[in-house]
C-alpha positions as CSV (number, residue, x, y, z in Angstrom):
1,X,-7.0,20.8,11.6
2,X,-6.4,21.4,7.9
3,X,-2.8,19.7,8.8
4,X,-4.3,17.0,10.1
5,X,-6.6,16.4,7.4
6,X,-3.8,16.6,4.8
7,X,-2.1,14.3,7.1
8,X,-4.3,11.4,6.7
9,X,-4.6,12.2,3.1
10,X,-1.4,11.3,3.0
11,X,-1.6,8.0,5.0
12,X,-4.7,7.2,2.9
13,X,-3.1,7.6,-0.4
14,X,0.3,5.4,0.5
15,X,-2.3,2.6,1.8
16,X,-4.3,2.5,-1.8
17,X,-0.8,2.7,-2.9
18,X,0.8,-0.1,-1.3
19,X,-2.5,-2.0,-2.1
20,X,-1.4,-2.4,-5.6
21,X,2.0,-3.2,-5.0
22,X,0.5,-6.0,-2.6
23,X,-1.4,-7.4,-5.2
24,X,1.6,-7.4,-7.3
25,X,3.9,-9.4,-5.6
26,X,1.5,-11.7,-4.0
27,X,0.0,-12.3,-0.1
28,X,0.9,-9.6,2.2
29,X,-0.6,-9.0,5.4
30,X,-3.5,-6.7,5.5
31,X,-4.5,-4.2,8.3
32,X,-7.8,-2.3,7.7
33,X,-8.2,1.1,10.7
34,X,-11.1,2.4,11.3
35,X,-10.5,6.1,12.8
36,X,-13.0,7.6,14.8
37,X,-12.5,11.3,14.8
38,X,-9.4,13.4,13.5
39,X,-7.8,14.4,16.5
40,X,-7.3,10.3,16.8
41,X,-5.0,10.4,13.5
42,X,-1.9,11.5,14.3
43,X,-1.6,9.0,17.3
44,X,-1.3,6.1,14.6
45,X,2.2,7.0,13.8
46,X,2.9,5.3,17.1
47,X,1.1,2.5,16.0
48,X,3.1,2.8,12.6
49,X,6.2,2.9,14.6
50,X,5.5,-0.3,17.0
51,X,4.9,-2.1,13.6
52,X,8.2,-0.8,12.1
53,X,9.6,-2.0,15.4
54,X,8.5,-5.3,14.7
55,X,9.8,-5.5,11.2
56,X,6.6,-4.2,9.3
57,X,7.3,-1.7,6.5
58,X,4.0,-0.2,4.4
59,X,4.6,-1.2,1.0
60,X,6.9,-4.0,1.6
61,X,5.6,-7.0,3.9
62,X,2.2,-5.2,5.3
63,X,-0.2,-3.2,4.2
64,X,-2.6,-0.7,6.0
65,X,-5.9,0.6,4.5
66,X,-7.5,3.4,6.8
67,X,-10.7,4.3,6.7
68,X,-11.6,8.0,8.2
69,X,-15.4,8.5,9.5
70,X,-15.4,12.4,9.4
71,X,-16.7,13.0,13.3
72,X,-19.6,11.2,12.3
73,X,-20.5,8.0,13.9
74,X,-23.5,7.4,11.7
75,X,-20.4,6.2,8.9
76,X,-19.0,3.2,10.5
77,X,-21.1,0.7,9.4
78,X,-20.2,1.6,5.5
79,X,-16.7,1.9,6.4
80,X,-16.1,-1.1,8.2
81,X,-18.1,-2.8,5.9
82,X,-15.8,-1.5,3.2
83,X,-12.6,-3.0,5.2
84,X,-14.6,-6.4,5.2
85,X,-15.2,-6.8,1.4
86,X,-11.4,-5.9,1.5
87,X,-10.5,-8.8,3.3
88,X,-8.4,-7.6,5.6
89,X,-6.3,-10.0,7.9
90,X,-6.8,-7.8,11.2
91,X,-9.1,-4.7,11.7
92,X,-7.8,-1.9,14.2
93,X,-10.3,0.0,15.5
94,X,-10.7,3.6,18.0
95,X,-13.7,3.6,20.3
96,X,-16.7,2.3,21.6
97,X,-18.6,3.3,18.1
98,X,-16.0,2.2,15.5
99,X,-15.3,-1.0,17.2
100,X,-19.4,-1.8,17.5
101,X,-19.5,-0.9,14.2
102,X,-16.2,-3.3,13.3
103,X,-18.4,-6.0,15.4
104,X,-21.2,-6.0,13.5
105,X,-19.6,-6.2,10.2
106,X,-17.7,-9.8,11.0
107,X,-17.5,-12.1,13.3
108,X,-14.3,-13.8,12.0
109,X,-12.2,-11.2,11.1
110,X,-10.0,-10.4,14.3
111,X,-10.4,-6.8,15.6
112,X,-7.9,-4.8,17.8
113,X,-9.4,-1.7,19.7
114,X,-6.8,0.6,20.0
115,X,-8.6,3.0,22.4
116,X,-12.1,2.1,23.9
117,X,-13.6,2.9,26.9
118,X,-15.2,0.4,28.5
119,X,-14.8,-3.0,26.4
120,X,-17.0,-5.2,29.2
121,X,-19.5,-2.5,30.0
122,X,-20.4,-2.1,26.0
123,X,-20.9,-5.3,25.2
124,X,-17.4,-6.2,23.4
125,X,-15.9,-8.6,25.1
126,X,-16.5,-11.0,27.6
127,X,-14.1,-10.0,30.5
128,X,-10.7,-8.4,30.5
129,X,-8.8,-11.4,30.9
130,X,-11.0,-14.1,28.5
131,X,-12.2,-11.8,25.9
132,X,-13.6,-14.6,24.1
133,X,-14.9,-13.9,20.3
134,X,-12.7,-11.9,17.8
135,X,-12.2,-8.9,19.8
136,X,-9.3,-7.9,21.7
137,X,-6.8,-5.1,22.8
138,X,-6.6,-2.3,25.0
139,X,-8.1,-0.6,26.8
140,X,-8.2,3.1,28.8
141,X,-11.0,2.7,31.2
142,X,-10.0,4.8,34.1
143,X,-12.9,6.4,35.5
144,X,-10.9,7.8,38.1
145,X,-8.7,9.9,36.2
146,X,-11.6,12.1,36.2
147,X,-11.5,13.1,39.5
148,X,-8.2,13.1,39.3
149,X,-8.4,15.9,36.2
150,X,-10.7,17.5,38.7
151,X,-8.0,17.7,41.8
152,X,-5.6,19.5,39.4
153,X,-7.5,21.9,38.0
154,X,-8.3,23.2,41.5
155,X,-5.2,22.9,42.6
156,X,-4.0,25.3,39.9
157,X,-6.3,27.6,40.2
158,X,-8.1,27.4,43.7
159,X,-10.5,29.8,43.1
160,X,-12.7,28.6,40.9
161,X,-16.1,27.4,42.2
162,X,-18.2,26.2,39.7
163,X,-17.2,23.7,36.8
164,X,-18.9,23.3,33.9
165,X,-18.5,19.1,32.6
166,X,-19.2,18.7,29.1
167,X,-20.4,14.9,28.8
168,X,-22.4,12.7,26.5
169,X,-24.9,10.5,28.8
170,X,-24.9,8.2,26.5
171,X,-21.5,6.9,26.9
172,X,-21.4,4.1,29.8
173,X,-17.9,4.6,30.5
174,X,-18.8,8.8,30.7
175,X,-21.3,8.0,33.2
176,X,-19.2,6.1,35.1
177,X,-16.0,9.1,35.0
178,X,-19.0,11.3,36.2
179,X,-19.5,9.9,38.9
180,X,-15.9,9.7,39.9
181,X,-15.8,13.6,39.0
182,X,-18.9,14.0,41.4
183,X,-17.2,12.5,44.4
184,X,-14.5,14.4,43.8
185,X,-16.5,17.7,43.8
186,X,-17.8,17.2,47.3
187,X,-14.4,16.5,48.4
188,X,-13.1,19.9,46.9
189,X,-16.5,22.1,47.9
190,X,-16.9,22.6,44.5
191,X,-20.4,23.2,42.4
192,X,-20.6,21.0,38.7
193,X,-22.9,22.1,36.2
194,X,-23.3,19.4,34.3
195,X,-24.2,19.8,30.3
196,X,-25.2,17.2,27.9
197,X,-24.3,16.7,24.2
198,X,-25.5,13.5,22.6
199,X,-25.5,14.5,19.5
200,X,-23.1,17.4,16.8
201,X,-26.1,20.2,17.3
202,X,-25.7,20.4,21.2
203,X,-22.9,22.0,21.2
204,X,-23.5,25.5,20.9
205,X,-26.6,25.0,23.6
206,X,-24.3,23.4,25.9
207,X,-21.5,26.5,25.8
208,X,-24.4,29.3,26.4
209,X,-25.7,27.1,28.9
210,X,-22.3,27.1,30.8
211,X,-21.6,31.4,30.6
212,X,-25.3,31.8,31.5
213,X,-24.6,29.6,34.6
214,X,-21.4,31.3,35.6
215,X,-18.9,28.6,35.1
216,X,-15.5,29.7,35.9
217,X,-13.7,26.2,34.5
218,X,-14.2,23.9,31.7
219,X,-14.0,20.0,32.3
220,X,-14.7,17.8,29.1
221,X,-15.5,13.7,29.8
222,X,-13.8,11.7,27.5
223,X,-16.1,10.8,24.5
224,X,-15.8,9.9,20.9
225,X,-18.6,12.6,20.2
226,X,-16.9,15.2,22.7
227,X,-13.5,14.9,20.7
228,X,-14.7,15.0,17.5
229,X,-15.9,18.6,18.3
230,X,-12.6,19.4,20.0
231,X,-12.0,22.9,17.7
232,X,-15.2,24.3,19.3
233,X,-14.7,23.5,22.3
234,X,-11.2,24.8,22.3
235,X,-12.0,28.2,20.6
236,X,-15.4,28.5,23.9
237,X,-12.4,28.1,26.1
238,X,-10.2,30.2,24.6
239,X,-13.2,32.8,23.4
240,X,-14.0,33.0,27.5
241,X,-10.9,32.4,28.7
242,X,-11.3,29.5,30.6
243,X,-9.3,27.2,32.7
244,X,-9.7,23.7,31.5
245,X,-8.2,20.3,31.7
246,X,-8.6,17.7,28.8
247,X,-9.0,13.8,29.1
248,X,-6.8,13.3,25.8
249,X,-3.3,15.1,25.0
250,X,-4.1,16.7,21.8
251,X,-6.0,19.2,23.5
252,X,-2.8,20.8,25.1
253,X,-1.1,20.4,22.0
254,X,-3.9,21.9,20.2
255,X,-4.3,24.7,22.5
256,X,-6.0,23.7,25.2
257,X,-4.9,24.5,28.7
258,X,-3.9,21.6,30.3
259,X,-4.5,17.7,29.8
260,X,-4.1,14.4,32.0
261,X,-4.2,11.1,30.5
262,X,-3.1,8.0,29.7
263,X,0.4,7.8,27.4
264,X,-1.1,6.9,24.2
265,X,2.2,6.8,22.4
266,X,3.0,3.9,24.5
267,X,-0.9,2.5,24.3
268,X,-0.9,2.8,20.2
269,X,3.1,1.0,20.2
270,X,1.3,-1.3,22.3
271,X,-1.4,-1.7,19.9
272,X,1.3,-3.3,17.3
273,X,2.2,-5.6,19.4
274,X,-1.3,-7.5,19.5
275,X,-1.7,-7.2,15.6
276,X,1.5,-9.3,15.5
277,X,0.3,-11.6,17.9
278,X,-2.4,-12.4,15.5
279,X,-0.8,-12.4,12.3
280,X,1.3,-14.9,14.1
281,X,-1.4,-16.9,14.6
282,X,-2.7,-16.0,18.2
283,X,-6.3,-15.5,18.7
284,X,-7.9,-12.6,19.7
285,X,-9.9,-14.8,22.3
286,X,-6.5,-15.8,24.2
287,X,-5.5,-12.3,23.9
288,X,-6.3,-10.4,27.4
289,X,-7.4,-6.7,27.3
290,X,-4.6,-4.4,28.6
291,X,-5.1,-1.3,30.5
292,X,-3.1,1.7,30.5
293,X,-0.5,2.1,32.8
294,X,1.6,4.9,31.9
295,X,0.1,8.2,32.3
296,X,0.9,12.1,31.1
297,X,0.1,15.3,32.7
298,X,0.4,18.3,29.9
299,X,0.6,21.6,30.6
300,X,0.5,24.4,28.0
301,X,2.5,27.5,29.0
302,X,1.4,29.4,25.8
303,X,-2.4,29.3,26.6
304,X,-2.0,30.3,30.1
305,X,0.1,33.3,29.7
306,X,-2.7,34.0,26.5
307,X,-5.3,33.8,29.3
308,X,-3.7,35.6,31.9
309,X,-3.1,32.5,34.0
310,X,-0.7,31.7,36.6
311,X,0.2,28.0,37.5
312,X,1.7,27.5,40.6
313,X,5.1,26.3,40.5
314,X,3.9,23.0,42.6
315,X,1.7,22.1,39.8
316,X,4.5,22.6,37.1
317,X,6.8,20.5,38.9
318,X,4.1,17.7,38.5
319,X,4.0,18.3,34.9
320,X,5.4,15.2,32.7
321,X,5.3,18.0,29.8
322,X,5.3,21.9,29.3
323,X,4.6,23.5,25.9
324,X,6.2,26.9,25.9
């Protein structure tokens, strides 16, 4: 975490850097992020790396001002604010919150989401295909990956019985992955106890709630609040010993057990390629919303062997990636 942190101290302190030497040698293109949580940081070296790709150094003929909102949501309006008063020529954002918040700050500047969940269902855009307004880019609305999660985790370890699934109810997109997850359950014969954070203080609840109940595995819906709090829920997993499968990579490379979801390295590379679109002259409104199509099953070898797990050799085969 503290690596992370530093990490985006970093990125932060070049951006203010290459601000000046903008303003020194006249109009460069301006990118203003809006992060959501810091497990979402690191992925934006992909997103540095499309841009390189497409001949954008930092410093030189672009630069990016992030803006970090600590895990809290309740920040975005500030921030993004802050981004508008910059002037920025294209706003990125990372989930339903941030890009609400990026929403309500301008109507003109053109925003990229980067990762949301449901663009149509929250309001953002008009339809997948004619966006219409100033928002555009992709998205990773897959409801049925939750099931999918579900399938695996049983089919590694095919005793478990009763699952605990961590969601927030206020998420549109998480209600909708429930209800994938559900269908999946009666399918496998197995029991879901389902436990409901909607805000940072319902964590610790939630976890009692799930050892008191006798929950023998651990599956998370993919939230903006649930990954913010990622740390805790990794050290209840690891504190119990849990078997648990992630909607986001940096769980498994954090720690965590096992994780299937869409490739974000190619989704935030993918994410240059609209910005450029747009500093090109494109409008967001002509842009169509994308959806993932590459995906990545993790599976961390480290954890289970630190849990006393065995994964069957079927499931390993399946595996796009093993950390040892």
């Amino acid at each position: 975490m503290k690596n992370i942190f530093c990490l985006f101290l970093t990125i932060a302190t070049f951006g203010v850097g290459a601000s000046a030497q903008a303003q020194q040698t006249g109009k460069v293109p301006r990118i203003g992020v809006l992060v959501t949580g810091p497990i979402f940081i690191t992925r934006f070296k992909s997103f540095q790396e499309g841009l390189r790709d497409l001949g954008y150094v930092e410093g030189k003929n672009i630069v990016i001002e992030y803006r970090y909102a600590e895990g809290r949501e309740d920040r975005f309006p500030d921030l993004a604010a802050q981004l508008v008063g910059l002037r920025v020529d294209v706003m990125v954002t990372t989930g339903t919150p941030a890009t609400h918040a990026a929403k309500v700050a301008t109507s003109t500047i053109p925003i990229v989401m980067s990762a949301i969940g449901d663009p149509v269902g929250a309001g953002l855009v008009a339809s997948l295909a004619r966006p219409g307004g100033n928002i555009t880019g992709l998205a990773i609305f897959s409801p049925e990956l939750s099931g999918k999660r579900l399938e695996l985790l049983k089919e590694s370890f095919p005793r478990i019985s009763r699952v605990a699934i961590l969601w927030n109810p206020l998420n549109a997109s998480a209600s909708l992955s429930l209800k994938e997850t559900q269908s999946a359950s009666q399918a496998l014969a197995l029991v879901l106890q389902l436990l409901e954070v909607r805000n940072p203080t319902d964590f610790g609840g939630a976890f009692e709630l799930a050892i008191r109940g006798g929950a023998d595995a651990l599956l998370p819906i993919n939230d903006a609040l649930v990954n913010a709090h990622y740390k805790e829920i990794l050290e209840f997993a690891g504190k119990n010993r849990l078997p648990a499968i992630y909607a986001v990579p940096e769980y498994a490379d954090a720690g965590g057990l096992m994780s299937y979801a869409p490739n974000y390295t190619d989704h935030y590379r993918r994410t240059a390629t609209y910005v450029d679109k747009i500093l090109k002259g494109a409008k967001p409104s002509d842009l169509p919303v994308e959806q993932p199509t590459k995906f990545e099953f993790v599976i961390n070898l480290k954890t289970a062997k630190a849990f006393n797990l065995t994964i069957p050799q079927s499931v390993l085969y399946r595996a796009d990636r093993v950390i040892k």
